[in-house]
N, C-alpha and C positions, 0 to 999 in steps of 0.2 A: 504494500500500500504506500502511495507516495502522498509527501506531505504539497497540497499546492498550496500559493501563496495565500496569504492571509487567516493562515489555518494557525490554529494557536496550542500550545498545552498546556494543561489545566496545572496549575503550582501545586494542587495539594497531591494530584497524582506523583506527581516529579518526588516531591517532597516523599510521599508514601516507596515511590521507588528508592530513593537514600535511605530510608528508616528500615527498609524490609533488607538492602547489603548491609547497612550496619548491625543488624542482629547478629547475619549470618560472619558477619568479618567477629561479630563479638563471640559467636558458639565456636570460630575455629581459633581464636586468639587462647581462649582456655582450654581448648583440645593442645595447643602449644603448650602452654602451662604444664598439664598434666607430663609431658612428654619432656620434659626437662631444656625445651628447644625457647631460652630467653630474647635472641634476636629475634624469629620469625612472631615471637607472639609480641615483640614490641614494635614491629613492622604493621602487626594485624593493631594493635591500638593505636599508632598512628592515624592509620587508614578509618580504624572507628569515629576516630577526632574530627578527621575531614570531611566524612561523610556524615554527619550528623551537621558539621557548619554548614554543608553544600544546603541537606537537606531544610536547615533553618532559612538560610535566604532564601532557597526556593519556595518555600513557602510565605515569605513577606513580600513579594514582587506582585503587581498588579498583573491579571490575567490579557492585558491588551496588547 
């Protein structure tokens, strides 16, 4: 499906898609944990980090 012009995406979906990778960045960041593996599970809370700010802005931007 292609996007044509003036077609928009909705902020809260956007937003919903960052909140649902940062779970999964957060179930594999302690799957690291468990595994004694400290960089890759500080790489995965990085990535938590980000994805949680991506998902806050996207969700405060007007829909226009």
């Amino acid at each position: 499906m292609l996007l044509h012009e003036g077609m928009t995406l909705h902020p809260y979906s956007v937003a919903l898609c960052f909140v649902l990778l940062a779970v999964l960045s957060l179930f594999t960041m302690l799957s690291m944990i468990k595994q004694r593996k400290k960089g890759l599970a500080g790489f995965m809370f990085l990535s938590l980090i980000v994805m949680l700010a991506c998902a806050y802005v996207s969700s405060t931007v007007n829909a226009s």
